[in-house]
C-alpha positions in Angstrom: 101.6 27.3 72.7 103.2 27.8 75.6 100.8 28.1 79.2 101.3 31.9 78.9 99.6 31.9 75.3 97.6 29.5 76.7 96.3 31.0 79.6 95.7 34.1 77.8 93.9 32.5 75.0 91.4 31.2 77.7 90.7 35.0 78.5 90.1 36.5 75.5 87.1 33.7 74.8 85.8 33.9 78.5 85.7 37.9 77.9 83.7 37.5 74.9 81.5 35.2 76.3 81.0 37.3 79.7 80.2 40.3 77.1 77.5 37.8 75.4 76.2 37.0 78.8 75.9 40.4 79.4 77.7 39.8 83.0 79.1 42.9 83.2 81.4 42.4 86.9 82.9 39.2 85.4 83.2 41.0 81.8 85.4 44.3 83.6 87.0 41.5 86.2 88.4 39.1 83.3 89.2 42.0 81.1 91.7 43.2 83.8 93.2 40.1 84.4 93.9 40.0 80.3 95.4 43.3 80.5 97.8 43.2 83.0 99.2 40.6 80.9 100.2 43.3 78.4 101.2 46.2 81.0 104.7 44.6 81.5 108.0 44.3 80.5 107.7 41.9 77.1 103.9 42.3 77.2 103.9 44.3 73.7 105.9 41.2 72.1 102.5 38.7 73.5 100.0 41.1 71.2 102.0 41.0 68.5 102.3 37.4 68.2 98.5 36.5 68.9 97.1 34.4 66.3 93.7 35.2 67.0 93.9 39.2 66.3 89.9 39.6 65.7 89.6 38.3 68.8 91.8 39.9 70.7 90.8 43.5 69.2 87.6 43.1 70.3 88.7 42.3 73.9 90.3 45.6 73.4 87.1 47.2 72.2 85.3 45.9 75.5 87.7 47.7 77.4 86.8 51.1 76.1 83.6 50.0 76.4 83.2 48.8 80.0 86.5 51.3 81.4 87.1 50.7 85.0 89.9 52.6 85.2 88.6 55.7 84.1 92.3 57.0 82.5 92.7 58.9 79.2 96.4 57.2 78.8 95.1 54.1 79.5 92.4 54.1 76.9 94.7 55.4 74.4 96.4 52.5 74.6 93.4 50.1 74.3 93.0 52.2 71.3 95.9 51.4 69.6 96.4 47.6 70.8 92.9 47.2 69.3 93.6 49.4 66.0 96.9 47.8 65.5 94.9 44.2 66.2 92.3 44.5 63.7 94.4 46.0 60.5 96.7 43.1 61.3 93.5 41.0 61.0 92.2 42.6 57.7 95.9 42.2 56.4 95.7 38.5 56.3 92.0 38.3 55.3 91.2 35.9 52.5 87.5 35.7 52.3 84.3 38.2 52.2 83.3 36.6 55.6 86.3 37.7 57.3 86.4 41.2 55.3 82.6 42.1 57.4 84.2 40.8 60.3 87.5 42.8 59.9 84.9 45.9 58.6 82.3 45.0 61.8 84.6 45.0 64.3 86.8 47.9 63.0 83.6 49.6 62.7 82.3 49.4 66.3 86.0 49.6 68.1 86.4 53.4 66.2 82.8 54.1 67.2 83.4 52.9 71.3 86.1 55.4 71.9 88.5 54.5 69.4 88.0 57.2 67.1 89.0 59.7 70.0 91.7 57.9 71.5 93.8 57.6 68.4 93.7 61.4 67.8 97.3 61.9 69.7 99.4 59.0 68.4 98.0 59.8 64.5 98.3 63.6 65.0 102.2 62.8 66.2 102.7 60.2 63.4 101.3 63.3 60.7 103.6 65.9 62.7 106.8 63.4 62.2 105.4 62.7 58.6 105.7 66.0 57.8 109.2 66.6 59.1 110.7 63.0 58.0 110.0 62.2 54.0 110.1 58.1 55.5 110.1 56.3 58.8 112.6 53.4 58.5 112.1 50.3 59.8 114.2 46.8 60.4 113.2 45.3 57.0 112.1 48.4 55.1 111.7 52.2 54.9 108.2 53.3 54.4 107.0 56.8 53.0 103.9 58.5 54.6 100.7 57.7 52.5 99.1 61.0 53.6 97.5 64.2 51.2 97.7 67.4 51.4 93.8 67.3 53.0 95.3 64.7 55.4 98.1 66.8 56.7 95.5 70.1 56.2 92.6 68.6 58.2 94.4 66.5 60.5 93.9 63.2 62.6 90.3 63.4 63.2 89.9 63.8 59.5 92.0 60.7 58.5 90.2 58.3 61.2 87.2 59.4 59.9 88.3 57.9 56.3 88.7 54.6 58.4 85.1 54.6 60.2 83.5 55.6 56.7 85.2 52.7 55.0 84.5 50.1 57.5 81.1 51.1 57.2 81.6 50.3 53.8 82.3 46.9 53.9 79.4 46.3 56.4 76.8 47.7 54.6 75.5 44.4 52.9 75.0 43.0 56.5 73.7 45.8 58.0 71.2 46.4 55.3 70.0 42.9 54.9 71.5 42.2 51.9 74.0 39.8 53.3 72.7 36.1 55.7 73.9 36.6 58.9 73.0 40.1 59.8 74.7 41.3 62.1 73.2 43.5 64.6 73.4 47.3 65.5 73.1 48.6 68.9 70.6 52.0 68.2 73.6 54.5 68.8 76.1 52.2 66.6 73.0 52.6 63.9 72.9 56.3 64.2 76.6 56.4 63.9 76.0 53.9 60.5 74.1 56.2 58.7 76.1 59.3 59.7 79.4 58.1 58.5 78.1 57.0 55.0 76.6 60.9 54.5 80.7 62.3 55.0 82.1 63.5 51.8 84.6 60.3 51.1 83.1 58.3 47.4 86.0 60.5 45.2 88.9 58.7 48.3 90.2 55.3 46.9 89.3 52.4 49.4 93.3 51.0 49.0 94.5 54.9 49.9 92.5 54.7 52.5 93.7 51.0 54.1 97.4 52.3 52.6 97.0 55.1 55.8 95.9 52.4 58.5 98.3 50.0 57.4 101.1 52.8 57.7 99.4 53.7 60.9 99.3 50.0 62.4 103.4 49.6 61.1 104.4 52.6 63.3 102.0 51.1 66.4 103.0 47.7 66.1 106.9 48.9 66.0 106.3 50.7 69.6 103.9 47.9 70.5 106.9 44.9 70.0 109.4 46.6 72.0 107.3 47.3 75.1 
């Protein structure tokens, strides 16, 4: 690890432990001083190659949480740095522990501003979809995963299918039924109980996680050459 890697390493765990301290000024002040790692020439190619991707999507949660700089483009991009983070995460999963943690912190990143940011970069990956039968990439070509409802209801539709099955996997905790509850803010709750009332039990969990995989490929292609 190079003093770089290094260097941002020590930022993503002091930024989670500001956020546990609840130090809000040294939370927003070290969350900048990640960020501007990333806003750079090569900085996309530094998010890609972080070993630590729960981590490091949840710093990108924080920021739509605690937003100083109160930008829409901004945010859209903490939205898909931490969307592309945490799919990458779940990809390489092994074990029901990490699954809630991939599920938790999906969950809460979607309901913090994610869900809303999203909406342009999916609504112009289902627009290209449509037009293109496969994106190519450098080892592969890749056909959209998307439905007629998909295409018919849009982006807001399809991320939906992502909050609802995130909930999903963190039932167990959130219900009781699993040690180590993890716990709910009251609005996060609301939003818990909401998303498990949408119409989604006849959608396949693996057609759904097919969409933010295909999803997560397109960002992490634009991500890596930034």
């Amino acid at each position: 690890m190079n003093m770089l890697e290094e260097k941002i390493k020590n930022q993503v765990n002091d930024a989670l432990q500001l956020y546990r301290a609840g130090n809000k000024q040294g939370l927003q002040q070290k969350l900048y001083e990640l960020y501007l790692n990333f806003n750079r020439t090569g900085g996309g190619s530094l998010i890609v190659n972080y070993p630590q991707k729960e981590k490091l999507a949840e710093c990108f949660t924080l920021m739509l949480m605690f937003d100083w700089m109160k930008d829409d483009d901004i945010r859209e991009v903490w939205a898909e740095n931490g969307f592309y983070c945490i799919i990458d995460y779940i990809n390489s999963i092994k074990t029901h522990a990490e699954q809630r943690i991939g599920g938790l912190i999906l969950f809460r990143h979607l309901f913090h501003g994610g869900n809303k940011h999203l909406v342009p970069k999916v609504k112009d990956i289902i627009i290209k979809s449509r037009q293109k039968q496969a994106f190519a990439f450098d080892d592969c070509i890749l056909e959209p995963p998307f439905d007629k409802n998909d295409y018919d209801k849009g982006a807001e539709y399809i991320i939906l299918q992502f909050s609802f099955i995130a909930a999903q996997i963190i039932k167990p905790m959130v219900t009781g039924h699993d040690i180590g509850l993890p716990i709910l803010s009251d609005n996060e709750k609301i939003a818990f109980d909401a998303i498990l009332k949408a119409d989604f039990y006849d959608l396949d969990a693996v057609a759904i996680f097919n969409k933010a995989r295909f999803i997560k490929r397109i960002i992490g292609s634009i991500i890596a050459n930034v």
